[in-house]
C-alpha positions as CSV (number, residue, x, y, z in Angstrom):
1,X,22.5,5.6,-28.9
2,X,20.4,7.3,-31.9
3,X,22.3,5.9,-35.4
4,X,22.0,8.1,-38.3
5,X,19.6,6.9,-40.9
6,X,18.2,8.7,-44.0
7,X,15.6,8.6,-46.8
8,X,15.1,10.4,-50.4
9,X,12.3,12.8,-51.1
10,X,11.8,14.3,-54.3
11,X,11.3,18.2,-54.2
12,X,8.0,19.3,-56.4
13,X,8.9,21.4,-59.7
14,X,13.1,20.6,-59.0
15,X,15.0,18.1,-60.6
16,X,17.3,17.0,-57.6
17,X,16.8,15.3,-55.1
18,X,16.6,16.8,-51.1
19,X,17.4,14.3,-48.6
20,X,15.8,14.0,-45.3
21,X,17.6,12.5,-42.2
22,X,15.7,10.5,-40.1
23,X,17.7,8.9,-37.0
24,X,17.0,5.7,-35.8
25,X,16.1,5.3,-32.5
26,X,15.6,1.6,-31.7
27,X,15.7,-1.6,-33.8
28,X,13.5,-4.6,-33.0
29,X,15.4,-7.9,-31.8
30,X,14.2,-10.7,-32.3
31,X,12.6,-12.9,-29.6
32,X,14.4,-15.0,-27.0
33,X,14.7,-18.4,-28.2
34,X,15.1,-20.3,-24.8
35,X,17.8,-22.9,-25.0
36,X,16.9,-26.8,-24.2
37,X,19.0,-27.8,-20.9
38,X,19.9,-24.2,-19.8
39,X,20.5,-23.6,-16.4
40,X,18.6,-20.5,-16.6
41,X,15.2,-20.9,-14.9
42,X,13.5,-18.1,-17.5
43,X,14.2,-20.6,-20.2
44,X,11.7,-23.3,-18.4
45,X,9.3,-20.1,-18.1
46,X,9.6,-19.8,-21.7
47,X,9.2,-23.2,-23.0
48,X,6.3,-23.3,-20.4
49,X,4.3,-20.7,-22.0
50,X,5.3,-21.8,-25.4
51,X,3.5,-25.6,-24.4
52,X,0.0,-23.5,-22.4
53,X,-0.3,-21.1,-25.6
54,X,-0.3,-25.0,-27.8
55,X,-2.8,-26.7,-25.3
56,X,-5.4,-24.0,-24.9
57,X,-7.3,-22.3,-28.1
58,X,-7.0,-18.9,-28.7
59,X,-10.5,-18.2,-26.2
60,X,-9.1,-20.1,-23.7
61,X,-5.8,-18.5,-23.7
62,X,-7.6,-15.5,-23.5
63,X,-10.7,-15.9,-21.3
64,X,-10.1,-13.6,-18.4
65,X,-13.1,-14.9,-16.3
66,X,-13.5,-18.6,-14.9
67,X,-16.3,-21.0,-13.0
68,X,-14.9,-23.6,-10.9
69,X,-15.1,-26.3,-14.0
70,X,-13.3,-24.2,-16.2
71,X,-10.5,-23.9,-13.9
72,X,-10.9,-27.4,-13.6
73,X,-10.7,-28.1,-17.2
74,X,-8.0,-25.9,-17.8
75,X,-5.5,-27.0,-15.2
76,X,-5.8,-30.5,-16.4
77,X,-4.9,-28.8,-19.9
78,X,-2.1,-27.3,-18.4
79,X,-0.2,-30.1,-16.5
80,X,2.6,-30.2,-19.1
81,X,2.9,-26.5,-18.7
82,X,3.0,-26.5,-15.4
83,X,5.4,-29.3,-14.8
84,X,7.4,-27.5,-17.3
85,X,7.4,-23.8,-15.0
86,X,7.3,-25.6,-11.8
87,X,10.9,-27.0,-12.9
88,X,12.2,-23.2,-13.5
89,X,10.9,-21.7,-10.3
90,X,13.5,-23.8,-8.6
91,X,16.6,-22.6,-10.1
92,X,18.4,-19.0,-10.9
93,X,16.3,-17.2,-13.3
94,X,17.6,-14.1,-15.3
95,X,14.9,-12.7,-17.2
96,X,16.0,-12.0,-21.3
97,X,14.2,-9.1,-22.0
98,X,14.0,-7.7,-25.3
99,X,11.8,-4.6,-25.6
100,X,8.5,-4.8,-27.8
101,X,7.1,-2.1,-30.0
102,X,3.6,-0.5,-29.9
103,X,0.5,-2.8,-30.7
104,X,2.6,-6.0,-30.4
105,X,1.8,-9.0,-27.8
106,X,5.0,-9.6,-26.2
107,X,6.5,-13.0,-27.0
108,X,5.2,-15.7,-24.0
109,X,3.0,-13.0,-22.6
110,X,-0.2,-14.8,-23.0
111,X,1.5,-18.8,-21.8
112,X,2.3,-16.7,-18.7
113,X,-1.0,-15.0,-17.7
114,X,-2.9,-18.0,-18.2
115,X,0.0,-20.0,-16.1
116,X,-0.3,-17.7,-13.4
117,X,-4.3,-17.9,-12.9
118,X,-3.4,-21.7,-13.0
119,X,-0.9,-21.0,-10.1
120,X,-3.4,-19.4,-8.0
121,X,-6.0,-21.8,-8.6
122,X,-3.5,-25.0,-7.7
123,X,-3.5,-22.7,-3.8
124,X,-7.3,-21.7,-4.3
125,X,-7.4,-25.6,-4.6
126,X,-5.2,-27.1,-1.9
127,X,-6.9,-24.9,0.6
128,X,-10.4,-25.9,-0.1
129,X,-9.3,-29.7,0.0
130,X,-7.4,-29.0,3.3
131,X,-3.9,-29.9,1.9
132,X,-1.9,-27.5,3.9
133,X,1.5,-28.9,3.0
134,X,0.4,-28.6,-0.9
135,X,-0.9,-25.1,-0.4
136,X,2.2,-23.8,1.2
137,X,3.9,-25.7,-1.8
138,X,1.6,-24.1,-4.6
139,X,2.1,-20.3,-3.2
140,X,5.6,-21.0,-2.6
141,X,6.1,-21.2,-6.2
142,X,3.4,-18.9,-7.7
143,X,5.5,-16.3,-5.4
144,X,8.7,-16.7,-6.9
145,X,7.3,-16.7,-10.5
146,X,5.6,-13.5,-10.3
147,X,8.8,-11.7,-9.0
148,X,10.6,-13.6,-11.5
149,X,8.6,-11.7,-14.2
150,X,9.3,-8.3,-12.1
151,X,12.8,-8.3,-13.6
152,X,11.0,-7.9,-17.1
153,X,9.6,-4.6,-18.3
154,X,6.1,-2.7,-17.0
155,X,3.4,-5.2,-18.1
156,X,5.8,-8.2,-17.0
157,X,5.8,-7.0,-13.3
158,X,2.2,-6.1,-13.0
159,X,1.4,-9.7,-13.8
160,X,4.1,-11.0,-11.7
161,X,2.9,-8.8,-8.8
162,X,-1.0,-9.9,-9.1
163,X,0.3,-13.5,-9.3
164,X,2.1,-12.9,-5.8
165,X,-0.9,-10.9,-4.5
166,X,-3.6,-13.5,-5.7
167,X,-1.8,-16.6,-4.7
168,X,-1.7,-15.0,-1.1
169,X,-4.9,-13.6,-1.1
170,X,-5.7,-17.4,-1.8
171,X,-3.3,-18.7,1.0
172,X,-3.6,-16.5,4.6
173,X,-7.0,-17.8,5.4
174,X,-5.3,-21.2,5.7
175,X,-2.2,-19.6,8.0
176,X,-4.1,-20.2,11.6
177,X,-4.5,-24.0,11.1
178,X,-1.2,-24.9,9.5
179,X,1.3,-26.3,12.1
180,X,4.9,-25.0,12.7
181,X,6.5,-26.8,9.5
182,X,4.2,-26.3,7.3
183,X,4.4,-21.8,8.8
184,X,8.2,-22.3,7.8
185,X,7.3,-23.8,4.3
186,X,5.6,-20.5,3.7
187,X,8.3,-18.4,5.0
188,X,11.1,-19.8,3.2
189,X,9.1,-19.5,0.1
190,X,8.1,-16.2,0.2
191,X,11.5,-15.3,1.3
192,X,12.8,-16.9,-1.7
193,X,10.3,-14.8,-4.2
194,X,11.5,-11.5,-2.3
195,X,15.1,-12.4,-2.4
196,X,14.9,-13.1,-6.2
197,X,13.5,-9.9,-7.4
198,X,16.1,-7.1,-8.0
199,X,15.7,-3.7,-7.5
200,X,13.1,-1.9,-9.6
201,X,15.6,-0.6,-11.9
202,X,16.6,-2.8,-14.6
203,X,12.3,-3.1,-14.4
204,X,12.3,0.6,-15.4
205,X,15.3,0.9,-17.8
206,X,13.3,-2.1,-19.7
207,X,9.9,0.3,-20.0
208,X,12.3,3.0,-20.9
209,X,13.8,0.8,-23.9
210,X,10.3,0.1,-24.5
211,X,9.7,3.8,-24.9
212,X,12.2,4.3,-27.6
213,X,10.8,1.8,-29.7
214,X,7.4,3.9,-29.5
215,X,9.3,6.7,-30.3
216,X,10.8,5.1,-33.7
217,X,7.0,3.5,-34.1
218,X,5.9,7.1,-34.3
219,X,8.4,8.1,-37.0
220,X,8.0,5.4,-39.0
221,X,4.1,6.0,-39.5
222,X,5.2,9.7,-39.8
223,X,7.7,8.8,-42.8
224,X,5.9,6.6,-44.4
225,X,2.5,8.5,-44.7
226,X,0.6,6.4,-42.6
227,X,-0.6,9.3,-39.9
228,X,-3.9,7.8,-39.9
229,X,-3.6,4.7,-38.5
230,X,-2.3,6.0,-35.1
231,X,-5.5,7.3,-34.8
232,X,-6.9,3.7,-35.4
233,X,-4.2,2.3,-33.0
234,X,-4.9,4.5,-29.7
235,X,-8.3,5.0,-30.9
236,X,-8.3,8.5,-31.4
237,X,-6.7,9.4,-28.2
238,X,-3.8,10.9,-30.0
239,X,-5.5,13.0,-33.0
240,X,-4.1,16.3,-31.5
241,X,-0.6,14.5,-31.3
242,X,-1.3,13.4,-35.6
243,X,-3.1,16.7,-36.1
244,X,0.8,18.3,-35.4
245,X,2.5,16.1,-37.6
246,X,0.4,16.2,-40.4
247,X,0.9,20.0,-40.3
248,X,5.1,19.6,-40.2
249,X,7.1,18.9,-42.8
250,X,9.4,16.9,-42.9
251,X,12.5,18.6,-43.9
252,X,11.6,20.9,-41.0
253,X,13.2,21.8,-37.5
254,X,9.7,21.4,-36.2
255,X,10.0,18.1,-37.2
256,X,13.4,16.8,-35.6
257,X,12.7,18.9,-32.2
258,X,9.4,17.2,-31.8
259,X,11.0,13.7,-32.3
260,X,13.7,14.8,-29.7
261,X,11.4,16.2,-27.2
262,X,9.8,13.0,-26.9
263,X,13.2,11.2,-26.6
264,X,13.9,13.8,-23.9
265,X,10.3,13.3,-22.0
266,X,11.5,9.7,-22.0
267,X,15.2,10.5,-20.0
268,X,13.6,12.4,-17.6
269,X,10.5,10.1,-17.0
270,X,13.3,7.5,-16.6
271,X,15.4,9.6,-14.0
272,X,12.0,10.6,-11.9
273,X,10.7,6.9,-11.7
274,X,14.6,6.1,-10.9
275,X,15.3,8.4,-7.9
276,X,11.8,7.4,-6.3
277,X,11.6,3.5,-6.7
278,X,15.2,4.4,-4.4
279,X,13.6,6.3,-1.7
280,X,10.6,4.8,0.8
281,X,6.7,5.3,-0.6
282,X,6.2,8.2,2.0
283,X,9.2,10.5,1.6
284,X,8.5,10.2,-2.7
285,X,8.7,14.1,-4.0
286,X,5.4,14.4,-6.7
287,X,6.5,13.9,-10.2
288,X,7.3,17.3,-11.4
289,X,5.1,18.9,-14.0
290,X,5.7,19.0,-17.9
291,X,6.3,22.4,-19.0
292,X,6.5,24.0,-22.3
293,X,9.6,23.5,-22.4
294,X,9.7,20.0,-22.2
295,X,6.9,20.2,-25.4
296,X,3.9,21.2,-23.7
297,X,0.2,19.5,-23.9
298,X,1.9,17.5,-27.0
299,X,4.4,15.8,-25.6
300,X,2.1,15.4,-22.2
301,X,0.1,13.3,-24.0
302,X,2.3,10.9,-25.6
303,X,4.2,10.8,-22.4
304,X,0.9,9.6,-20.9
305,X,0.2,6.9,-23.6
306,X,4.1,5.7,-23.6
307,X,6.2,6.4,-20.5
308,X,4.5,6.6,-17.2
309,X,3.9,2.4,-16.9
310,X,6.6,2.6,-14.5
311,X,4.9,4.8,-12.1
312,X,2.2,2.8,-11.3
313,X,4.8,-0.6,-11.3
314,X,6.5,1.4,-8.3
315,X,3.4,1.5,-7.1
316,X,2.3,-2.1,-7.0
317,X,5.7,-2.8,-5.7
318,X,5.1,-1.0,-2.6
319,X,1.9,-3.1,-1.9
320,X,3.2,-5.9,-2.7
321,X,6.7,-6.2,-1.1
322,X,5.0,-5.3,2.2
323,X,2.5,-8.1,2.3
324,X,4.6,-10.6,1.3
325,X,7.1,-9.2,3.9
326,X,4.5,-9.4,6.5
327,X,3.3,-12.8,5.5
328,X,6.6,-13.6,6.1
329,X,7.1,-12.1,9.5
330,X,3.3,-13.7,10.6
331,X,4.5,-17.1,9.5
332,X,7.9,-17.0,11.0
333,X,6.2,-15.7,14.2
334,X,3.4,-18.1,13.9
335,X,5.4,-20.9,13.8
336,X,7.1,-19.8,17.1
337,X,4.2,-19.4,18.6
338,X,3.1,-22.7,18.4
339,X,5.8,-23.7,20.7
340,X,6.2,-20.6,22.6
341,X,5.8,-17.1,22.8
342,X,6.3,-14.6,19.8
343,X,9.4,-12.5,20.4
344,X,9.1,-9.1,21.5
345,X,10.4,-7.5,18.9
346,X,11.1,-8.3,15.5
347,X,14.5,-7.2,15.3
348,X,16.4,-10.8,14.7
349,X,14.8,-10.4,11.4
350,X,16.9,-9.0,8.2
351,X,16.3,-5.7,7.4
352,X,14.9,-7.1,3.3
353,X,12.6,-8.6,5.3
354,X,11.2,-6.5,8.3
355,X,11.5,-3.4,6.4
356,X,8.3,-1.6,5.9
357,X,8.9,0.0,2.2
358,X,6.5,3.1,2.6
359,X,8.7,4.1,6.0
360,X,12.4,2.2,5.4
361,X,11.8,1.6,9.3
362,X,10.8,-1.6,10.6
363,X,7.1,-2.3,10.4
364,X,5.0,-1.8,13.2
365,X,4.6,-4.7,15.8
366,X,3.4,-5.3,18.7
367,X,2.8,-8.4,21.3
368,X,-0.4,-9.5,24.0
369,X,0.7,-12.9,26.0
370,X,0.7,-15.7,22.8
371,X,-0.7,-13.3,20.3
372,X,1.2,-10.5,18.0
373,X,0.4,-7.6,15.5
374,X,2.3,-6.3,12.8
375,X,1.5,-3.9,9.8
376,X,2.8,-1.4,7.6
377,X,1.5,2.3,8.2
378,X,0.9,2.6,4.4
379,X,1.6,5.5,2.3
380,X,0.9,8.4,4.8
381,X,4.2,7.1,6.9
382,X,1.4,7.4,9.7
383,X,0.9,4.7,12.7
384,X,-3.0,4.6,12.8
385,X,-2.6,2.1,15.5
386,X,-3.9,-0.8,12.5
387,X,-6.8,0.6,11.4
388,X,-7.5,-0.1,7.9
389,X,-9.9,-0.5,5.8
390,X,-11.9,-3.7,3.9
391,X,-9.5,-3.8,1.7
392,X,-6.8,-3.5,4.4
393,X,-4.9,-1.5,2.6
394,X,-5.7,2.2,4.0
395,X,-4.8,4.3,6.2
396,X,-2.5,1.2,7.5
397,X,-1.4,-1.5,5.1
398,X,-2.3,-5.2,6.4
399,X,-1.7,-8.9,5.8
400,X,-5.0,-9.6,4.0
401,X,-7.4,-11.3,6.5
């Protein structure tokens, strides 16, 4: 709900005073303050990041790129930390979003990057050593931290979903030489991950809230005279965007449509992203084009600096929930087949599980004596009979190999 707000400006050469409404969009909260002894999982999460963001310096926190000794150095930094999230990942967590404003680190972002590398280094680690058991243990709970975070906004679910992408990167190699128990270990964990992720929607209302605190970013700089530094904020990207608000007053309709159109651009983002997170990769309609209507080349390019994160989160979900699907299936199966022959079929399987989510048909599989295929046909909706490529990820989507 938009509140009604106002502020005073006085009128050159006239003696009263000519008020200008300005509505409020969206109020900052303040952060979550996790509560000692909850029974909420994201609370651990929090107190975990709070503890890695006090052990590490600021360049460590930060560092983005790591030899084996400074992963070394930093896990040992982290054990706290880590003891601290590993106790979360193994109860309930509902994330406690609160939305974060333009040019703001979000609250425990940085405690939860840097814990996530950790995570996939603790697999990297176990399957060097040859520590099956601790490998399947490590991935088990990197997985269901990263789709933990999914239930956050944008930038919370693309790190959740590289956490669960790395940490089985990190894992399949070791697959063929882990015995039946040790196969199960890895499919009740990553079944676990999957089952705690919701849909993709309270993911993209979250962006969206995120969106109307850009919006009453952009008003504020606009009403308090402080055009210019949006420039220095998105480095010039937006003059055109400043260039039109310098030139409207702000007593003028120009003024209050503009605001509004962006407010609108940010519904109907929300409703487009909505309806195709719903419906399989492959049967998704294009986004429809803005028109002039909708604000033109304007509100285009705010829309692409401040609403369209959720478009490329539905992507990553797509990739992601079919690997760790079929890592899933080829660990189940695997683990039958150490005793026996793989099933024929994979239809004893639940359908949140052997659902490919490009098709919303089962994934592909097939069976030769002891040995057994399956694979996703990837964003065409096309069987190229498991072709892919080095990445494995086109035409046909596979487990990593």
């Amino acid at each position: 709900m938009v509140l009604a707000g106002s502020a005073a400006l006085w009128v050159s050469g006239c003696s009263r005073q000519a008020t200008v409404t300005y509505p409020t969009w969206a109020v900052v909260k303040e952060p979550y303050a996790p509560q000692i002894g909850s029974a909420n999982g994201f609370d651990r999460y929090c107190f975990a990041a709070a503890e890695a963001e006090k052990s590490l310096n600021e360049g460590e926190i930060s560092q983005v790129n790591f030899t084996r000794q400074t992963k070394k150095n930093t896990l040992a930094k982290l054990g706290s930390a880590l003891s601290q999230l590993d106790s979360g990942v193994g109860s309930m967590s509902q994330f406690e979003f609160r939305p974060t404003p333009p040019m703001t680190m979000p609250t425990y972002s940085a405690g939860w990057r840097i814990l996530g590398e950790a995570m996939i280094w603790r697999v990297e680690a176990a399957v060097e050593s040859g520590n099956l058991v601790g490998a399947a243990s490590a991935f088990s709970k990197a997985c269901r931290f990263g789709f933990d975070l999914a239930q956050g906004d944008a930038a919370n679910a693309v790190l959740g979903f590289h956490i669960v992408d790395e940490a089985r990167k990190a894992l399949v190699p070791a697959l063929p030489k882990m015995d039946a128990a040790t196969l199960r270990t890895v499919a009740t964990g990553a079944r676990a991950g999957l089952l705690s992720m919701p849909s993709l929607e309270s993911c993209l209302r979250n962006e969206s809230e995120n969106g109307l605190l850009a919006i009453q970013y952009w008003q504020d700089r606009y009403q308090k005279g402080e055009l210019k530094k949006l420039n220095e904020d998105f480095k010039k990207g937006v003059s055109d965007l400043v260039k039109h608000l310098e030139n409207t007053k702000p007593n003028s309709q120009g003024r209050e449509r503009f605001f509004r159109l962006l407010d609108e651009a940010r519904k109907t983002e929300l409703k487009n992203e909505l309806e195709r997170s719903a419906s399989p990769a492959c049967t998704r309609m294009d986004y429809p084009k803005m028109t002039s209507a909708d604000g033109g080349k304007l509100v285009l390019t705010w829309s692409q600096f401040f609403l369209r994160s959720g478009r490329t989160v539905i992507t990553l979900a797509d990739n992601t929930l079919a690997r760790t699907r079929l890592l899933v299936i080829y660990a189940e199966l695997g683990a039958q087949a150490r005793t026996g022959a793989p099933p024929k079929d994979i239809a004893s399987l639940p359908l949140e599980i052997s659902t490919d989510p490009y098709t919303g048909k089962r994934f592909v599989y097939r069976t030769n004596g002891q040995e057994f295929e399956c694979y996703s046909v990837g964003q065409d909706g096309r069987d190229d009979s498991g072709q892919s490529d080095a990445t494995n990820s086109y035409p046909d989507v596979r487990l990593e190999r």
